[in-house]
C-alpha positions in Angstrom: 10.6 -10.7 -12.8 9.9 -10.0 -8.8 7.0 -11.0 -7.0 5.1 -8.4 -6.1 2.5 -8.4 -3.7 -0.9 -5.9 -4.4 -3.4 -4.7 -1.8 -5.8 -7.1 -2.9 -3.6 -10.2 -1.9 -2.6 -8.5 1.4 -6.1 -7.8 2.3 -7.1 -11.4 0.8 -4.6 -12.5 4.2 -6.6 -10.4 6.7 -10.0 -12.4 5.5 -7.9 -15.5 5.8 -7.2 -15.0 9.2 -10.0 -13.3 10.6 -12.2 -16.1 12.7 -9.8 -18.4 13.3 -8.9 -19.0 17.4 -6.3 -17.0 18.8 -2.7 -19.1 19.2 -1.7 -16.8 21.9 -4.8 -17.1 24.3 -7.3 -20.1 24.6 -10.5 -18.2 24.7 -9.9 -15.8 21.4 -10.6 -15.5 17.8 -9.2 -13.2 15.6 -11.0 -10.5 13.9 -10.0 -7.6 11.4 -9.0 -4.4 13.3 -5.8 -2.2 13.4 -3.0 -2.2 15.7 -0.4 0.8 16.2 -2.4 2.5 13.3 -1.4 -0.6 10.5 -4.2 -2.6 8.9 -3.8 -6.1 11.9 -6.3 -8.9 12.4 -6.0 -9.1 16.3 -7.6 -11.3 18.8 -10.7 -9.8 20.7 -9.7 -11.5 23.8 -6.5 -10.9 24.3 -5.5 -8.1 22.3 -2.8 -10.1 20.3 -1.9 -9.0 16.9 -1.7 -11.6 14.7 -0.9 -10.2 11.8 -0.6 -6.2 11.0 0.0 -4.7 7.4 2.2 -1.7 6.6 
């Protein structure tokens, strides 16, 4: 049996990560958005995905 992953855990990971500080800047936090038209969490500051969905 494969593991497949549904919508509701992928968008259980973008609440995960949204809030937390950015590890690519020192003043961010990350926050649920879309980058290069995917479902991301990205950092406000720095414009950094973090994560992106297809």
């Amino acid at each position: 049996m494969q593991n497949v992953e549904t919508t509701d855990d992928r968008h259980k990971l973008i609440d995960e990560l949204t809030g937390r500080p950015c590890s690519f800047c020192d003043d961010g936090s990350l926050m649920s958005g879309s980058y290069k038209g995917n479902r991301a969490v990205i950092c406000e500051g720095c414009e950094t995905p973090a994560a992106q969905l297809w």
